[in-house]
C-alpha positions as CSV (number, residue, x, y, z in Angstrom):
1,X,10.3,4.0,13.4
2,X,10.1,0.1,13.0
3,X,7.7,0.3,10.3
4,X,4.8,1.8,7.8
5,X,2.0,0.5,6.8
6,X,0.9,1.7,3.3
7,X,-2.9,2.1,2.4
8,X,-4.9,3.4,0.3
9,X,-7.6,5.7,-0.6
10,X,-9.1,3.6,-3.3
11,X,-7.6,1.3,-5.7
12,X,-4.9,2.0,-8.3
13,X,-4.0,5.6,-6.2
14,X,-0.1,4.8,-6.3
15,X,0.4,2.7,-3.3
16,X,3.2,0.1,-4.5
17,X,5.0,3.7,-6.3
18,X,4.6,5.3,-2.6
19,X,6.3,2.2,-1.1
20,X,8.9,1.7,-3.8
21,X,10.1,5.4,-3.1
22,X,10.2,4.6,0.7
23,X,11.8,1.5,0.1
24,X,14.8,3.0,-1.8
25,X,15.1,5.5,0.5
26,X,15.5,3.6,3.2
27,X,17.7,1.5,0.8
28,X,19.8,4.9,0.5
29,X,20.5,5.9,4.5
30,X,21.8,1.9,4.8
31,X,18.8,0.4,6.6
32,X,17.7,-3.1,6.3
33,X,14.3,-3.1,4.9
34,X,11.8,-5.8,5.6
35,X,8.7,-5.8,2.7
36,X,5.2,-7.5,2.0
37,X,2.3,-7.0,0.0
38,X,0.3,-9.9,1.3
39,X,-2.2,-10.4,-0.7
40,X,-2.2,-9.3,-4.7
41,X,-4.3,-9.8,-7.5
42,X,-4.8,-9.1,-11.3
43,X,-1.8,-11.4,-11.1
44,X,-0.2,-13.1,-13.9
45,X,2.0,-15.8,-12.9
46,X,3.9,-15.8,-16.3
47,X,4.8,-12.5,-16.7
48,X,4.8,-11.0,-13.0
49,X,7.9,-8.3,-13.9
50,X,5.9,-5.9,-13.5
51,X,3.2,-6.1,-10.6
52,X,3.5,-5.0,-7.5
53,X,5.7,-7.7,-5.7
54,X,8.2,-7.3,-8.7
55,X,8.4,-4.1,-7.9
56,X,8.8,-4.1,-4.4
57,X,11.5,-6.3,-4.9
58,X,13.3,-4.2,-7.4
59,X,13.2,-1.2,-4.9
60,X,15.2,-3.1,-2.6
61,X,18.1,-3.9,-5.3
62,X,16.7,-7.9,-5.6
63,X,16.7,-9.7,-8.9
64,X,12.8,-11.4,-8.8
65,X,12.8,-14.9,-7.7
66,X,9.5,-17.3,-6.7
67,X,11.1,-17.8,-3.4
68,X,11.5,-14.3,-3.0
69,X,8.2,-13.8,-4.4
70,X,6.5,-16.2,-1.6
71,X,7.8,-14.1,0.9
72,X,6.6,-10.7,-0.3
73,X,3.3,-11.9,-1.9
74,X,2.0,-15.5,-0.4
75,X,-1.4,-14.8,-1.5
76,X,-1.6,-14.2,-5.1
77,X,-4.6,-14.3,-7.7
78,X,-5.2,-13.7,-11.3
79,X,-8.6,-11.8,-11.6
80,X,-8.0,-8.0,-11.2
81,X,-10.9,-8.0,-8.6
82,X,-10.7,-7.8,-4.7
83,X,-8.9,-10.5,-3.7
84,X,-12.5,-13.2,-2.3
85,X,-13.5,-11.9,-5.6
86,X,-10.1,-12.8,-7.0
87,X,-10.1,-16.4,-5.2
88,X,-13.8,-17.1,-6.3
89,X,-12.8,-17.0,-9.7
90,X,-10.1,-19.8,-8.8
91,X,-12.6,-22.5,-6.9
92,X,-10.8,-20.8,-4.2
93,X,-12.0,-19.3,-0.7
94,X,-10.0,-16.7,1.4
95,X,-11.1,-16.1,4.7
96,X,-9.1,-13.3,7.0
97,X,-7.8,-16.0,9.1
98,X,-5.5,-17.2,6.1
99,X,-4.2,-13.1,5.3
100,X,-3.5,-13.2,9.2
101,X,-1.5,-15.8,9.0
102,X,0.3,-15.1,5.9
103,X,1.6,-11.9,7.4
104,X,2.4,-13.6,11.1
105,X,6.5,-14.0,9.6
106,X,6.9,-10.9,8.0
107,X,4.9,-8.9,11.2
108,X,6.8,-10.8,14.0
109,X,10.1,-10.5,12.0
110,X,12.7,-8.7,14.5
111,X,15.9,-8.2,12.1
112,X,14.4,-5.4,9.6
113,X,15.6,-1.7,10.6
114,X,12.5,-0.9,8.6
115,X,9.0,-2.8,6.9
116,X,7.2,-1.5,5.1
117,X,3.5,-3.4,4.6
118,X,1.4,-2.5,1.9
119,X,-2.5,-3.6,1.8
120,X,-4.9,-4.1,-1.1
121,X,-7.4,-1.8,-3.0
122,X,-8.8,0.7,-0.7
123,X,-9.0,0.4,2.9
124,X,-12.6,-0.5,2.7
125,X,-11.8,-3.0,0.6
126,X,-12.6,-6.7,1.3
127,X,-8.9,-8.4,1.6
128,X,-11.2,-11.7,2.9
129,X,-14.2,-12.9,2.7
130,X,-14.8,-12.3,6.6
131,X,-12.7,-9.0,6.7
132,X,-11.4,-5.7,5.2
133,X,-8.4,-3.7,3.8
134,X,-8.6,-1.7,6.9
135,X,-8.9,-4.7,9.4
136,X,-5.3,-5.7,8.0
137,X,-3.7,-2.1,8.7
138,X,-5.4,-2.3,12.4
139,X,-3.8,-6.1,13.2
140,X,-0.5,-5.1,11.7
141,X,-0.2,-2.2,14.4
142,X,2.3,0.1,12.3
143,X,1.4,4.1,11.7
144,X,0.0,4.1,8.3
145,X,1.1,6.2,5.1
146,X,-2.2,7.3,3.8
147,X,-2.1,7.4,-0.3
148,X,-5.1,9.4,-2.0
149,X,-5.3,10.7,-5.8
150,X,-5.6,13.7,-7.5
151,X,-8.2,12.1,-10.3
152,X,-11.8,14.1,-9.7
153,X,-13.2,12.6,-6.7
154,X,-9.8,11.6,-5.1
155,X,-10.7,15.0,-2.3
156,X,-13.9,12.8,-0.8
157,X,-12.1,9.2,-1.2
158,X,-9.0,10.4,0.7
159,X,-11.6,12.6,3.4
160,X,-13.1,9.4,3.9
161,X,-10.0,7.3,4.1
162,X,-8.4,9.5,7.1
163,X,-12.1,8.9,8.5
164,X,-12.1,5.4,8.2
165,X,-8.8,4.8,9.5
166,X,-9.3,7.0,12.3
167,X,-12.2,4.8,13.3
168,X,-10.3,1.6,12.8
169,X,-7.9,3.0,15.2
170,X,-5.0,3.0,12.9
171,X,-2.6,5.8,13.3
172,X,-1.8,8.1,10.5
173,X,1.7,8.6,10.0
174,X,1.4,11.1,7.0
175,X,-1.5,11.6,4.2
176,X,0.7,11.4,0.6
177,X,-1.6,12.7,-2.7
178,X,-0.1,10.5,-5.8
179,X,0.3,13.1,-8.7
180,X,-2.0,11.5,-11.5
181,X,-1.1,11.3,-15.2
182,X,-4.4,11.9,-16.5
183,X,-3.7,15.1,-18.4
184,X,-7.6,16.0,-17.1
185,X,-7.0,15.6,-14.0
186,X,-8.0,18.5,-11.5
187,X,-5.3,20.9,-10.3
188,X,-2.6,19.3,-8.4
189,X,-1.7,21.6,-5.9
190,X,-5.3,22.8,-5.3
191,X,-6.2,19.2,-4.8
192,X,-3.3,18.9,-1.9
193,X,-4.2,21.8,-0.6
194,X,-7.9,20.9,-0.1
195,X,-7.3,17.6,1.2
196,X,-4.7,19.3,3.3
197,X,-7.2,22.1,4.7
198,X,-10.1,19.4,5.5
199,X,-8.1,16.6,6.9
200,X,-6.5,19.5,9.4
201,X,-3.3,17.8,8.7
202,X,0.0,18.5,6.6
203,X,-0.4,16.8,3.4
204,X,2.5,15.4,1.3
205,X,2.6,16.1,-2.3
206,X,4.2,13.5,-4.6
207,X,4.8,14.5,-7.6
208,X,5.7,12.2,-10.5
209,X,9.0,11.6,-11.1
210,X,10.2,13.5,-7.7
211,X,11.1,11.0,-4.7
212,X,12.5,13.4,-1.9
213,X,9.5,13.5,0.0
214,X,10.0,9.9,0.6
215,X,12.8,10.8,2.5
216,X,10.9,13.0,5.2
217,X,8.6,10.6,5.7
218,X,11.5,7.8,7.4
């Protein structure tokens, strides 16, 4: 497998904590693991620890740097909206044509054993002002990880993903459910289990603070 491409159900489901855990391990069988989150916002330049690229970075044993950060993340904003959104709120205009060719390196890099390439927000998300979150996962032609929740309402957003993705063309590698830590939340394992019996697929269950599914997934 030459790579993953890691999208998501709807916004905050637990992509960059589904990509960490395939990062490391990856990391852990001794492959060389190529990463980017293209575009990112809700980003704050001063304190980026943290966020998603800091993270993906730290799953791969790397000490944060801005040139390492450049690399993962080219296309960063500050405004915790979709990313035209995001760039509006800067004087700023992104267009798909720019996300393309932010990604061109990272996508046409041949010495990773292993990327893994994480979108933005849902896959109906805009990630331009001309395109979507889904239009991304398509150009990048890897077999996507699907993430959904397990917050009420997660069963339809994640039924819906595996629809939309089907109909972008985009291969489904595996459908994960990201445990929730909403105390509230509805049953865990019922919630796999019905997004595993509509989808007519095996679904994985990620559990926090468990990583060995990651594992099967490689």
């Amino acid at each position: 497998m030459r790579g993953l491409s890691i999208a998501g159900a709807h916004t905050d489901v637990g992509k960059t904590y589904v990509a960490c855990a395939l990062i490391r391990a990856a990391v852990a069988q001794g492959r060389r693991v190529g990463v980017q989150k293209p575009v990112v916002s809700g980003f704050d330049p001063d304190d980026w620890g943290e966020s998603d690229p800091g993270r993906l970075l730290r799953a791969l044993g790397l000490a944060p740097t801005e040139l390492l950060l450049d690399a993962v993340s080219p296309l960063r904003f500050r405004a915790p909206l979709s990313p035209p959104m995001a760039a509006r709120a800067e004087g700023r205009s992104l267009v798909y044509a720019q996300v393309i060719e932010a990604c061109r390196p990272f996508l046409g890099d041949t010495q990773a054993d292993l990327k893994i390439f994480e979108g933005a927000g849902g896959i109906m998300s805009p990630i331009a002002e001309d395109g979507l979150c889904a239009h991304l996962h398509a150009e990048a032609g890897l077999p996507a990880v699907l993430v959904g929740g397990s917050y009420l309402g997660s069963i339809s957003h994640t039924l819906t993903a595996i629809a939309a993705l089907e109909g972008f063309g985009v291969p489904i590698h595996a459908v994960v459910i990201s445990q929730s830590a909403d105390p509230e939340a509805p049953d865990f394992d019922q919630t796999v289990e019905s997004v595993s019996r509509f989808a007519g697929r095996p679904v994985v269950a990620a559990r926090r603070g468990e990583e060995r599914w990651a594992r099967d997934l490689l």
